[in-house]
C-alpha positions in Angstrom: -68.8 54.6 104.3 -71.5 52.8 102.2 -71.4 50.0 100.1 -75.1 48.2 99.3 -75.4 44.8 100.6 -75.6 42.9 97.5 -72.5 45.0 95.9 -70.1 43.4 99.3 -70.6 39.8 98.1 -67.1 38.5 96.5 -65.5 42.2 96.7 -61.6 42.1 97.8 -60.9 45.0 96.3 -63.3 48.3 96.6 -63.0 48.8 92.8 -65.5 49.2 89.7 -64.0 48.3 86.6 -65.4 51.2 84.6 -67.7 50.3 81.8 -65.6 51.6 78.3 -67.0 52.2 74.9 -65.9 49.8 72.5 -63.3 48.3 75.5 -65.8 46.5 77.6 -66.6 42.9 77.2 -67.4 39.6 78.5 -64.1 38.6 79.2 -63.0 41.9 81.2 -66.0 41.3 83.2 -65.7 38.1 83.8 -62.0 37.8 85.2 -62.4 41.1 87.1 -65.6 39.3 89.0 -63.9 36.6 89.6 -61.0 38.4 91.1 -62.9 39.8 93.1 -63.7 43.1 92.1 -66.9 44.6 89.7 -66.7 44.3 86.2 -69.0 46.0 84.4 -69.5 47.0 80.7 -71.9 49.4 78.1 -74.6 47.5 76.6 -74.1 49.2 73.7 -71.2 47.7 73.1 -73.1 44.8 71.4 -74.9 45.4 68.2 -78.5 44.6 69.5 -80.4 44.1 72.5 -80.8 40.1 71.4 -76.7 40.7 71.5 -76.8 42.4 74.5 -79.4 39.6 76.3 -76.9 36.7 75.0 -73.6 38.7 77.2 -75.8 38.4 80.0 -75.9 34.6 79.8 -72.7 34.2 78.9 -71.5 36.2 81.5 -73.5 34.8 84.0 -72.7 31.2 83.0 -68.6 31.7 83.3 -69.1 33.5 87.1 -67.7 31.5 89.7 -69.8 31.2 93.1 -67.3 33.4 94.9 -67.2 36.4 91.9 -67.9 39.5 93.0 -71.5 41.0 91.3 -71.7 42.6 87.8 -72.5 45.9 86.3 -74.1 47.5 82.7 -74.0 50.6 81.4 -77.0 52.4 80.0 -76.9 56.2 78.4 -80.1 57.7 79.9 -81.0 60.3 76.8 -83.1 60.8 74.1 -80.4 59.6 71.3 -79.8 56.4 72.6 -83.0 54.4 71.3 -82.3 51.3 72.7 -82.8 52.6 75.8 -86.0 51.1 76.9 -85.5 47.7 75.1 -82.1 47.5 76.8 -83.5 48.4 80.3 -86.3 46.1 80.2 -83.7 42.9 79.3 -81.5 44.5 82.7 -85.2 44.3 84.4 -85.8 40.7 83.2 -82.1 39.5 84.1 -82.0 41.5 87.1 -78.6 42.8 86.5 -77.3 43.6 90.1 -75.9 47.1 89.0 -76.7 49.5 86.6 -75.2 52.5 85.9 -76.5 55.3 84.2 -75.4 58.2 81.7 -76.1 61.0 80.5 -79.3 61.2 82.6 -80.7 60.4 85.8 -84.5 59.3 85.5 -86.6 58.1 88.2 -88.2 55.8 86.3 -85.2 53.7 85.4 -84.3 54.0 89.2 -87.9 52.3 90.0 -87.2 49.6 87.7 -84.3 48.6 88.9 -85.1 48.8 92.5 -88.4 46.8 91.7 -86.4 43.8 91.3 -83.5 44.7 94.1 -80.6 46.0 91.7 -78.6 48.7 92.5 -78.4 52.2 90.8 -75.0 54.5 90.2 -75.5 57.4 87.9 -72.2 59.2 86.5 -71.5 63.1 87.3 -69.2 65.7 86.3 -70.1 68.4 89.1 -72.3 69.7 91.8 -75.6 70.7 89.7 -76.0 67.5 88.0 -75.4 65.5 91.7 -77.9 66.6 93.2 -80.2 66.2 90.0 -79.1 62.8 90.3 -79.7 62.5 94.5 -83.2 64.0 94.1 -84.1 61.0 91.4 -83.3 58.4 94.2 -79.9 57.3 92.9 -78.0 54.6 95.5 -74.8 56.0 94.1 -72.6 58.8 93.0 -70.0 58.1 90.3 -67.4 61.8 90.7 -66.0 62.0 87.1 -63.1 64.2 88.2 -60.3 66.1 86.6 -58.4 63.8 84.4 -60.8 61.0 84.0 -60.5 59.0 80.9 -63.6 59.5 78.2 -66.3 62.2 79.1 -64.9 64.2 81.9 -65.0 66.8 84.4 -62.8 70.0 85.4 -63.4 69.6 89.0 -60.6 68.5 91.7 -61.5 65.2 93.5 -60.9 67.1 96.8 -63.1 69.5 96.2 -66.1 67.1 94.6 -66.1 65.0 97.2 -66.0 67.2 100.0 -68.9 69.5 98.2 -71.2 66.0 97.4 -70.7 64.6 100.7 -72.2 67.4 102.2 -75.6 66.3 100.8 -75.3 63.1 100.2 -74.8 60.0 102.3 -75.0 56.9 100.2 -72.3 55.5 98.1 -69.7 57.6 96.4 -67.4 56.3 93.6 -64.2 58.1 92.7 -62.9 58.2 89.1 -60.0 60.1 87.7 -55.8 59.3 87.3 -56.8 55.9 89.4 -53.8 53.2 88.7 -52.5 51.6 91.3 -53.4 49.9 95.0 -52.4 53.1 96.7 -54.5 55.2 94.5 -57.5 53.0 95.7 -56.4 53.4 99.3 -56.1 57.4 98.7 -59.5 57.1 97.2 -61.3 55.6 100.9 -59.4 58.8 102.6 -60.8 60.6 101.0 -64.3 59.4 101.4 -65.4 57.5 98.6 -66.5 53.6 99.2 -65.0 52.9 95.9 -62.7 53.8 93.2 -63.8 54.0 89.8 -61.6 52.5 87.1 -61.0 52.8 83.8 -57.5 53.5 81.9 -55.9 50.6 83.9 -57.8 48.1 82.8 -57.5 48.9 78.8 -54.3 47.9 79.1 -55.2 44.3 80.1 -55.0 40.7 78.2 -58.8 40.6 78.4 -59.8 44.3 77.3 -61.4 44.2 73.4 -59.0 47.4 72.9 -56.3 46.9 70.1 -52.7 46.0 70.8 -51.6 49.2 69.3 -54.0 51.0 72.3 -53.4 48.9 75.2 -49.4 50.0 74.2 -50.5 53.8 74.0 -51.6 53.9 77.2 -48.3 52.2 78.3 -46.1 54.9 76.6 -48.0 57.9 77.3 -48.0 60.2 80.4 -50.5 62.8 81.7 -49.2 65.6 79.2 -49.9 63.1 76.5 -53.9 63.4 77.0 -56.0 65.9 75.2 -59.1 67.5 76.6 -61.4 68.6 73.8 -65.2 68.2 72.6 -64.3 67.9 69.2 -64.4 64.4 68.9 -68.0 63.8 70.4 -69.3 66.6 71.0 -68.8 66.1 74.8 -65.3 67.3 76.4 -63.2 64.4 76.6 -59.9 62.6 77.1 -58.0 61.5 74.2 -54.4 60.1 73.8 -53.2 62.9 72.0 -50.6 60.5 69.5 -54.1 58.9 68.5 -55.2 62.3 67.4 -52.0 62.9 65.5 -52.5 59.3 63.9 -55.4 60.2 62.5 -55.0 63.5 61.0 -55.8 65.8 63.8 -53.7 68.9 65.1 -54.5 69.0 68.9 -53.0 72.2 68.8 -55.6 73.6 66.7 -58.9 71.9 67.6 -62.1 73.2 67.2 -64.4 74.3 69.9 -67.4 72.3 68.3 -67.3 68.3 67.3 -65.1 67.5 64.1 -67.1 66.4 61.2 -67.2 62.3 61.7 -69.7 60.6 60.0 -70.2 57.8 62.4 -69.0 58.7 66.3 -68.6 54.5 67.1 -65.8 54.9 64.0 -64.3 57.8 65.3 -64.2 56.2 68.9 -62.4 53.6 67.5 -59.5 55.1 65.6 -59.2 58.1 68.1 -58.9 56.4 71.1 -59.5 57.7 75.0 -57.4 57.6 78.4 -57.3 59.2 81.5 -54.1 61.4 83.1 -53.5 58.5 85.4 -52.1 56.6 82.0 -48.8 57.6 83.3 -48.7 55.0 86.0 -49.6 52.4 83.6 -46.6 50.1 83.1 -47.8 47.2 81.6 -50.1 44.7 79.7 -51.3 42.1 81.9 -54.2 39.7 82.8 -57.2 41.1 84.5 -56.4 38.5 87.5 -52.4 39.3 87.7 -53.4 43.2 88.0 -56.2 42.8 91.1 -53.1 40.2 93.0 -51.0 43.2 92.3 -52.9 46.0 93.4 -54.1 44.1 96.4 -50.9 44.1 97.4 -50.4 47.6 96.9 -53.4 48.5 98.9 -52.3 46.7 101.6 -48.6 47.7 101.7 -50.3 51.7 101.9 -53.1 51.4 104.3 -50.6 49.9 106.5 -47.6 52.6 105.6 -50.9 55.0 106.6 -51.7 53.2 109.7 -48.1 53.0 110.9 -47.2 56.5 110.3 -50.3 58.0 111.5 -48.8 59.9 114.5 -50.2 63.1 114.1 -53.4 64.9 116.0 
């Protein structure tokens, strides 16, 4: 298994907090570096690029000398035209991680390499991994079945074993990912680390509403609706959320709803993964890495004790 160097300083936990639309802020990073796992966020979820260079500091300012490194999101595409302004503040800041969307370009690779950082880009199968590979990518993020936000169709058995086979570097799991022995599941499976998302909206530090972080709490896996219609892009959506604002999930369109403004419609029609259904709770980001610590710990040594097989 791989992990970069400069990723292993501070980690206790081989977990990404994913980076979430509208979800992801200063504080979530902050408390999950300092507990010793990556935080990470979009950095379009700040207004500007001047916005996006002050989280950077601020971030930066509140780590502790132990935190684990950081992570920021850029989408990689034509429509996003901050791109190149956003990239060249990640350049001059040398954010240690960046991971990219929606489009895996050498050139951004080459910048971020220049100054040391690290590069995972995010896939939803096969084709668009080894798109990804050829670019010089340090890492693979599998979007599987039942992710939260933009996600695949494909099994995680089934992605993993298929990437593996071409590529050697470091592999990141995401999809239905909860708990401590979901993480430990994750390394049998091969992947150096698991990719989450769901879990940590439901946290004291998360910029999601109340009303969302509870959501998550009451809902299951058959309470998740897979559909394009909201951007465009199939994706998970708490399917109450739907109903709250209007929409029949039993008679969704195959193309994107009309919505004026996507950020707006992200807001009130809010995304989760399947794995919502072993979310329990609302808790601070700190209190949630102790537990699942624990958790991982209490499997890998159920694994290691019942291993008697072969």
């Amino acid at each position: 298994m791989t992990i970069p160097a400069s990723l292993q300083k501070g980690l206790k936990l081989p977990v990404i907090a994913a980076p979430m639309f509208l979800v992801s802020g200063p504080d979530l990073v902050v408390e999950a570096c300092n507990a010793g796992v990556i935080g990470t966020f979009p950095s379009l979820n700040q207004r500007t690029t001047e916005g996006y260079r002050e989280w950077l500091h601020a971030i930066k300012a509140r780590l502790k000398p132990d935190a684990a490194a950081f992570g920021v999101n850029h989408i990689v595409h034509p429509t996003n035209p901050r791109l190149m302004a956003d990239m060249m503040v990640s350049v001059e800041e040398q954010v240690p991680l960046i991971i990219t969307s929606l489009g895996a370009v050498r050139d951004v690779v080459d910048a971020v390499h220049g100054y040391g950082g690290v590069v995972f880009h995010d896939i939803a199968n096969v084709r668009h991994a080894r798109k990804a590979a050829e670019a010089g990518v340090d890492g693979l993020i599998l979007v599987a079945n039942g992710a939260g936000g933009h996600a695949g169709v494909v099994n995680p058995f089934a992605l993993i074993e298929e990437v593996r086979s071409f590529f050697d570097d470091t592999l990141i799991l995401s999809g239905c990912l909860s708990t401590g022995r979901d993480i430990a599941a994750t390394r049998m499976l091969g992947a150096d680390f698991a990719y989450m998302g769901t879990r940590f909206i439901s946290t004291t530090e998360s910029m999601a509403q109340g009303a969302y972080k509870q959501m998550i709490v009451d809902a299951g896996a058959s309470d998740i609706t897979y559909t394009p219609a909201v951007s465009g892009i199939p994706a998970n959506f708490l399917t109450p959320s739907l109903i709250e604002n209007g929409i029949d999930p039993k008679s969704l369109p195959e193309h994107k709803l009309d919505m004026a403004d996507e950020a707006k419609a992200w807001k009130t029609v809010w995304s989760a993964g399947q794995g919502s259904g072993g979310v329990h709770d609302v808790l601070p980001v700190a209190e949630l890495v102790s537990r699942m610590q624990q958790e991982y710990r209490q499997a890998s040594e159920q694994f290691a004790s019942e291993s008697n097989f072969g």
